[in-house]
N, C-alpha and C positions, 0 to 999 in steps of 0.2 A: 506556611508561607510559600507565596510561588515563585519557584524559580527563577521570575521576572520582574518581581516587585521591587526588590530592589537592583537596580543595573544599570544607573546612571554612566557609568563608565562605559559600560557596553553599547550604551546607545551612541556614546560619543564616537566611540569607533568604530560604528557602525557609520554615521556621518561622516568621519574622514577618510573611510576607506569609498563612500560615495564620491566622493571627492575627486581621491587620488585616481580612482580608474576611469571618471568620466570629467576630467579639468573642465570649466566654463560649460558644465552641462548642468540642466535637472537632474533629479534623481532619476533612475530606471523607471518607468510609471509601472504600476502593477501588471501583474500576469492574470491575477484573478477576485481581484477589488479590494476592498478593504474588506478584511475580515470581521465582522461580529456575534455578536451570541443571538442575537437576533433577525439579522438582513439576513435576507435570501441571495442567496447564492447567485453570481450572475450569467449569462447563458451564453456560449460562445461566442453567440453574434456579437453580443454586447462588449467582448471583451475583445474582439479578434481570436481567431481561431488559433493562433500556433503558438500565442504567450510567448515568442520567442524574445531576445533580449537581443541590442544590440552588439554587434560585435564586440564594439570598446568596451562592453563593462565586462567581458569574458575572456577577453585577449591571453590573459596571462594563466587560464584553466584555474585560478584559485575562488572563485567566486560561485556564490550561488542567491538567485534572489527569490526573496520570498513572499505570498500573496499580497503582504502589503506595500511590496516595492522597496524592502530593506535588505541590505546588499550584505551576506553574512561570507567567514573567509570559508571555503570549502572546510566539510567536517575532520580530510584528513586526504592522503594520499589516495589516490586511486586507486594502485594497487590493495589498498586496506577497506576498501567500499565492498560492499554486497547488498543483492536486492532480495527482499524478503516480499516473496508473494502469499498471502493468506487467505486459505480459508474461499478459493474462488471453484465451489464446487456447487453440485444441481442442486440442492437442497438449499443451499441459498444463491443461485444464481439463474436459474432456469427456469422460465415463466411457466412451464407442465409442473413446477413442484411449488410455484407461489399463488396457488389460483385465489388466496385471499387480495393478492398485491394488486392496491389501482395501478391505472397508467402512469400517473406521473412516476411514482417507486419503480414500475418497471422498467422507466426511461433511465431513472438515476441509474440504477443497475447491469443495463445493457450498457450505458456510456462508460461506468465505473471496468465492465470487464473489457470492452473496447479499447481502452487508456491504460489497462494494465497489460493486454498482448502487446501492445504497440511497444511498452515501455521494453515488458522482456527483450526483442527484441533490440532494443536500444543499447540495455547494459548486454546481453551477449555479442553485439557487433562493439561496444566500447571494451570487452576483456572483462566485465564486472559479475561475478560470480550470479546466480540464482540461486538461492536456497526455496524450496516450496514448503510450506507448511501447512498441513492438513489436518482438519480435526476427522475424527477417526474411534467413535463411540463404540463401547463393546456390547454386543447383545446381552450379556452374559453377566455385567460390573452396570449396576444402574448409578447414577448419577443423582442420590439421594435429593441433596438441595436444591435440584433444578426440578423435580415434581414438589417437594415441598411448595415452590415459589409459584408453581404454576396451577397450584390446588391440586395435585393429582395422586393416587395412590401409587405407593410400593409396588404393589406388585402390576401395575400397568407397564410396567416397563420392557422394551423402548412399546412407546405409543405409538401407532401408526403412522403419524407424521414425523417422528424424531428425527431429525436432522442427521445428514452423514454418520447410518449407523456400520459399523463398517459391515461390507461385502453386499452391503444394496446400491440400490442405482444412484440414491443422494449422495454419495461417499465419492463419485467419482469427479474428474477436473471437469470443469466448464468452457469448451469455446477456446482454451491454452490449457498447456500441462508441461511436466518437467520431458526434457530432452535424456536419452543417455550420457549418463554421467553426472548429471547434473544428482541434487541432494535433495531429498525430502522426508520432510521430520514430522511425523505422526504426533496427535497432541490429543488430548483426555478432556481439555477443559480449554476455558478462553484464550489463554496467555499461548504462544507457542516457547515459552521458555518453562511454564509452570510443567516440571514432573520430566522433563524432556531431554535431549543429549544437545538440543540447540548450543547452548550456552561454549559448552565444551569443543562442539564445531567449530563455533565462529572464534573459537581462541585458538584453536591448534591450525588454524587456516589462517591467522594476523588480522581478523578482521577485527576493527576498531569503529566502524561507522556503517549503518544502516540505511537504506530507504525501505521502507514497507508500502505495500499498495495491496490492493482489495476487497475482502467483505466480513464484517461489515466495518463501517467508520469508529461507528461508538460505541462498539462490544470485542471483537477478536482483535480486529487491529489494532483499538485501544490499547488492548491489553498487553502486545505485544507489544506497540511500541513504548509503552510505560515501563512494560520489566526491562526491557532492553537500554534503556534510559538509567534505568534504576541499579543497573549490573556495570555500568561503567562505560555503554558503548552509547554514541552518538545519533542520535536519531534525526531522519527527515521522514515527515509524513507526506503522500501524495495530497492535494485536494482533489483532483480530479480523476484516479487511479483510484479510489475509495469511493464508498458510498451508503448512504442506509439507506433505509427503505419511505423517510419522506426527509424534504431538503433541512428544515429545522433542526430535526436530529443531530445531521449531518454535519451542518453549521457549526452550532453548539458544541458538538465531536472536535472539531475542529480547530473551535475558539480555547478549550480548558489546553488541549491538546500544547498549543501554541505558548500557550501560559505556563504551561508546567513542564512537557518531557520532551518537544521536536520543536524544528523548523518547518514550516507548513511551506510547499511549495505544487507548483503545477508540475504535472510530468514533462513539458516542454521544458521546464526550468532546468529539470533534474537531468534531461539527457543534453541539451547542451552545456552544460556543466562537465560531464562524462565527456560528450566530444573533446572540449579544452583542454580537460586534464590529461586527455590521450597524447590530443596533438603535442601539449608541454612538454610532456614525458619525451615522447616520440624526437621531439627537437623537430617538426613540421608544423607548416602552417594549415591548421584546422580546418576541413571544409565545411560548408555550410552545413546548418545543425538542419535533423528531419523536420518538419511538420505532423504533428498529430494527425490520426484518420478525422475527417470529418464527421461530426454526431446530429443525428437526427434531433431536428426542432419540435416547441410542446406543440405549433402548430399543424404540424404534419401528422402529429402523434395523436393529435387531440382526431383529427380526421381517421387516422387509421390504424387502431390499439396491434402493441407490439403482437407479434403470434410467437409460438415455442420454437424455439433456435433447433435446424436440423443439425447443427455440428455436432460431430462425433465429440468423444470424449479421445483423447491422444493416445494412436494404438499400440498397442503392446511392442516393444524393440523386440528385432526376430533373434533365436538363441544365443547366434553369432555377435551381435552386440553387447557392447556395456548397457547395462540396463541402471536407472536413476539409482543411485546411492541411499539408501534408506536410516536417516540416525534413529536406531532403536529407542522406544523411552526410556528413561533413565531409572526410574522407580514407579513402584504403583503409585496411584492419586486415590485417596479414601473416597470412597462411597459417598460421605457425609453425615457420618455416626462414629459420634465420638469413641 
């Protein structure tokens, strides 16, 4: 049964909390359209670019809206929020390691890691922690059920392509990475909680609520935001800080998503939301929320296919620094033989 199916009562206060923050108004209209399992996704132009939300329905930092223009109470305090970046590394995010990827997939993906530095950014200037999560494959431990699934032998392992195995070039961040001090949690398998110290972190830190953004929509981040859902903590998924590799997927990712384990919102949603709840906190009056970067059109695109991103990967802190905090895995993850 999903989590939504039955929520009559939820809807309804959901409707009077539209109400009470926007008196003798419409509801907020969407950031990023009406969600389905089927429509395509819609394109900045279409939507306006910064998804931003009037100031009255944010006023009081307790609100968050989400793609459908449903106005939900913040997941929790501020101070108990953290942003979970996933899995935004070359191997899946960098056009020299996707040379299967058409353009439109590489657009999704250039815009999806776009919307996720912008976002970093957003909760480190609102006080809201980063945790990074990285999958992080052992040369050495194969990953039995993922050649099974993919037809492939035993002893092929890792295959030339395999994704972030660790200490090759796939394994490294993409375009953003953690700051000193910040935390990053190595992971075996989809979930960033499956086998991991995650879990343990995010409790001895009070965190209570989530946002995740990254790569991809309907595999890692899935995953993570389901177990994360599933373990007690509050979830918001990005729509536009995520992405697969074609829009349907993505969609689809999105819609079960919404149905069962998060709140689906835009990252403009998500950081003026963080600004309000700052200003709250703070007992000031909130200034204007950022604007998202601007993302390249499929027109532009379709004219001039993406080329491979020169950015560095984020470089190493000099000795003297705190260097990113590392949660060790918590236990081995089998093979996949019983």
């Amino acid at each position: 049964m999903s989590a939504r199916q039955h929520a009559p009562q939820a809807q309804q206060d959901a409707a009077s909390l539209r109400a009470a923050a926007a008196p003798g108004e419409a509801a907020a209209p969407s950031d990023a359209g009406t969600l389905g399992a089927t429509a395509a996704l819609p394109s900045a132009a279409a939507t306006g670019e910064s998804g931003l939300l009037d100031g009255t329905t944010q006023a009081e930092g307790t609100t968050l809206v989400d793609v459908e223009g449903t106005m939900h109470p913040l997941p929790g305090p501020l101070g108990e929020g953290a942003l979970l970046v996933v899995d935004v590394q070359r191997s899946f995010a960098d056009p020299a390691h996707l040379p299967w990827l058409d353009e439109a997939g590489l657009a999704a993906v250039d815009a999806a890691v776009t919307r996720t530095a912008w976002l970093v950014d957003q909760a480190r200037s609102s006080g809201v922690p980063v945790v990074w999560v990285a999958l992080e494959q052992l040369p050495d431990s194969p990953w039995l059920t993922s050649l099974w699934l993919r037809g492939l032998d035993e002893g092929t392992w890792p295959v030339p392509d395999e994704p972030c195995v660790l200490g090759t070039p796939g394994a490294e961040w993409f375009r953003v990475g953690p700051l000193p001090g910040e935390t990053v949690v190595p992971k075996r398998r989809y979930s960033g909680f499956l086998g991991t110290g995650l879990e343990a972190h995010l409790r001895e830190t009070g965190v209570t609520w989530v946002v995740a953004a990254g790569l991809t929509s309907e595999c890692c981040v899935d995953g993570t935001v389901r177990d994360a859902f599933q373990l007690g903590f509050r979830a918001v998924m990005t729509s536009d800080a995520t992405a697969a590799y074609d829009a349907e997927t993505h969609t689809h990712a999105l819609s079960v998503l919404a149905q069962n384990a998060a709140v689906v919102a835009t990252s403009a949603s998500v950081a003026a939301a963080w600004v309000h709840a700052a200003a709250a906190a703070a007992g000031s009056v909130p200034p204007s929320a950022a604007t998202p970067p601007a993302l390249s059109t499929s027109a532009s695109l379709s004219a001039a296919p993406l080329a491979p991103s020169t950015a560095q990967p984020t470089a190493p802190p000099s000795a003297t620094a705190p260097s990113p905090s590392t949660v060790a895995v918590a236990e081995p993850i089998p093979a996949g033989r019983p």
